[in-house]
N, C-alpha and C positions, 0 to 999 in steps of 0.2 A: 694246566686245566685237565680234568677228568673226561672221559667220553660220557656221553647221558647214555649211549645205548648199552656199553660192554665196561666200561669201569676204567677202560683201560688208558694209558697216560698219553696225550697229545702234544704235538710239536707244531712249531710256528712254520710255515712254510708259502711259496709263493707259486700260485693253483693258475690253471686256466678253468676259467667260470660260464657254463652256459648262461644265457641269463637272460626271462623275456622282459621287455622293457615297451609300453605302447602296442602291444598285440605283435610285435616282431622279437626273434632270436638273436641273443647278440653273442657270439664269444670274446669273453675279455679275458688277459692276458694278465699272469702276474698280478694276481690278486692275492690278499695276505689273508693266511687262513689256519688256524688251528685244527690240524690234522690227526688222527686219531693212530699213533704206530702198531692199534691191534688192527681195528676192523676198517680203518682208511676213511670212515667217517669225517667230514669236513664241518667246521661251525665257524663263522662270517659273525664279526661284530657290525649293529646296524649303523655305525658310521659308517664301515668301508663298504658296504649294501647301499647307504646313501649318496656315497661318493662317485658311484657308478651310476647312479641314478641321473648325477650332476653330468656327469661327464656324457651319457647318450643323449641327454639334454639338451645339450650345447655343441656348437662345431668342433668336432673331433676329425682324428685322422682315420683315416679307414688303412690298415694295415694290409685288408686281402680279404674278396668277396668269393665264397663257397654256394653253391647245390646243393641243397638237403632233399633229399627226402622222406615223406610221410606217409607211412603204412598203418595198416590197422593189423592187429592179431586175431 
């Protein structure tokens, strides 16, 4: 695959994905992702975007719960 932004050529790779889901943050693990080897750009086919969808959906394991915090600029 090409990148849309720099041209530049992409590899399959396996990301940690912020991801809101029902007005809440989720980070998921090991998500498959075409990766951009110039500018690191990430592109998600909307199957595997669906498939996360399914999965906070549904009774999942919760791996490890984080503290964020939210600032303004």
């Amino acid at each position: 695959m090409i990148c849309e932004f720099c041209s530049g050529e992409t590899i399959e790779r396996k990301v940690r994905r912020m991801h809101w889901y029902n007005k809440q943050l989720y980070i998921v693990e090991n998500v498959p992702a075409q990766v951009c080897k110039t500018c690191g750009e990430r592109f998600y086919h909307a199957q595997v975007l669906d498939e996360i969808d399914r999965l906070l959906d549904s009774d999942h394991e919760v791996m490890e719960r984080i503290e964020v915090e939210v600032v303004a600029l």
